[in-house]
Wavefront OBJ file of the C-alpha trace (Angstrom):
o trace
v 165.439 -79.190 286.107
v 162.678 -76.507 286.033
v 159.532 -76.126 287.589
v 155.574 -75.674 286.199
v 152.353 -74.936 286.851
v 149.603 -76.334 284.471
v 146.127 -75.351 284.539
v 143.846 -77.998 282.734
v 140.335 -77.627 281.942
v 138.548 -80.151 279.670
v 135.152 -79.739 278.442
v 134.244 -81.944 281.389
v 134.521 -80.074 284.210
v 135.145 -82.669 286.590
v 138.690 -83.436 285.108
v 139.936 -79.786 285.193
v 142.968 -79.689 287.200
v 145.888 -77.591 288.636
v 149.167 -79.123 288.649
v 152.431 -77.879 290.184
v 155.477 -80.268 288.893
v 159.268 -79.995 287.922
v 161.047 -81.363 284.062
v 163.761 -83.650 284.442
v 165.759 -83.415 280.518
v 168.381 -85.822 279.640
v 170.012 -84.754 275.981
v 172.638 -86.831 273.971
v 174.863 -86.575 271.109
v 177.411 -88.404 269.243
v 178.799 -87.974 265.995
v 180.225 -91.010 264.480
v 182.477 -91.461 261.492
v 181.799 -90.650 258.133
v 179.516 -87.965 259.669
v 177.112 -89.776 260.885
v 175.235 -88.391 263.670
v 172.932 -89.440 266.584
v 170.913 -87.758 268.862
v 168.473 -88.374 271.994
v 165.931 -85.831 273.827
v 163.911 -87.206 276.560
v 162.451 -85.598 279.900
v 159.750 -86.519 282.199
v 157.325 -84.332 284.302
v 156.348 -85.689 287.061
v 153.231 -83.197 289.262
v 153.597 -83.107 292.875
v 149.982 -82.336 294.334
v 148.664 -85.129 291.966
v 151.555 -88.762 291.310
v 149.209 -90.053 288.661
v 149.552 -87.324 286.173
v 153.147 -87.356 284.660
v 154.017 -87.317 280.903
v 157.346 -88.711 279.186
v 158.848 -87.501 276.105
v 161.438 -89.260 274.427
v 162.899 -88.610 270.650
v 165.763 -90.554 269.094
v 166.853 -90.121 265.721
v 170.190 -90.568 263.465
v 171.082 -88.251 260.319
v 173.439 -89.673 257.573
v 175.345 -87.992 255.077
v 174.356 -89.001 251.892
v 176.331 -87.013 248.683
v 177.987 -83.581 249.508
v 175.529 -81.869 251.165
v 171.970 -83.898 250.488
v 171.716 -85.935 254.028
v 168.723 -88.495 254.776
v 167.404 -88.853 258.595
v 164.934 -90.656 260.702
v 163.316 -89.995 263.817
v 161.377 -91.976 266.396
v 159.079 -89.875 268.831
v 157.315 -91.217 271.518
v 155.013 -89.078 274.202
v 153.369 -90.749 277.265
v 150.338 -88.337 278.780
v 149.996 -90.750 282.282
v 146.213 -88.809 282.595
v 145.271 -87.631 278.840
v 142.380 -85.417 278.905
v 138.499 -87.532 278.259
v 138.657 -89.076 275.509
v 142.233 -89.236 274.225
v 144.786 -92.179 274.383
v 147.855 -91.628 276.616
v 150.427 -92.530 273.918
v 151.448 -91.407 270.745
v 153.879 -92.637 268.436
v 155.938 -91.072 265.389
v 158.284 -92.177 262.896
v 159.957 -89.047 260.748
v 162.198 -89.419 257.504
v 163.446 -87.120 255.448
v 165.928 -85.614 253.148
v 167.773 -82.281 254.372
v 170.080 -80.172 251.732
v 173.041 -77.913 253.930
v 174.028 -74.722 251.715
v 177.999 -74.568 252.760
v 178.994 -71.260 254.049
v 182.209 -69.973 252.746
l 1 2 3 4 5 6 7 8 9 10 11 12 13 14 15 16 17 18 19 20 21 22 23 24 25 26 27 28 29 30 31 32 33 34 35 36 37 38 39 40 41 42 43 44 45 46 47 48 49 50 51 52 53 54 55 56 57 58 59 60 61 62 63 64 65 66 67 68 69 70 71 72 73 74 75 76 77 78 79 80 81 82 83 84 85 86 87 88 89 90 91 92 93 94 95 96 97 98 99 100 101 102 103 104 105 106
């Protein structure tokens, strides 16, 4: 857990804000056979001096071995802004893929 301070200011005025809140993180990893690997990130922020503005991260993804040291993953990220500044929507979405080559080390 840590704690934050935030100091929001929008380009309307009357949704500037100082927040004081703590970060809750939850992290986990397993590795699998064959070398498979999966991993999870997540924490939430809730504010004290104001309930309604919180955000929620959470990321998810699994990496797989594909030929010696070429390896394909995917990633799902989702973020949750409870009070997005005017005009923005409070949830974004992403799905990553990609290809990752590991030089060995000898």
């Amino acid at each position: 857990m840590t704690t934050s301070y935030t100091n929001q200011q929008f380009q309307v005025s009357s949704a500037n804000q100082s927040l004081v809140g703590a970060t809750f993180t939850t992290t986990y990893f397993y590795k699998f056979p064959n070398k498979i690997i999966f991993n999870e990130n997540s924490y939430i922020t809730p504010e004290f001096n104001n309930s309604r503005a919180y955000l929620a991260y959470l990321s998810a993804g699994v990496t797989i071995p594909v030929i010696f040291s070429l390896a394909f993953s995917i990633q799902a990220i989702d973020n949750y802004w409870n009070e997005p500044a005017p005009g923005f929507v409070n949830n974004s979405f992403q799905l990553n893929a990609g290809l990752s080559f590991t030089i060995p080390s000898y």
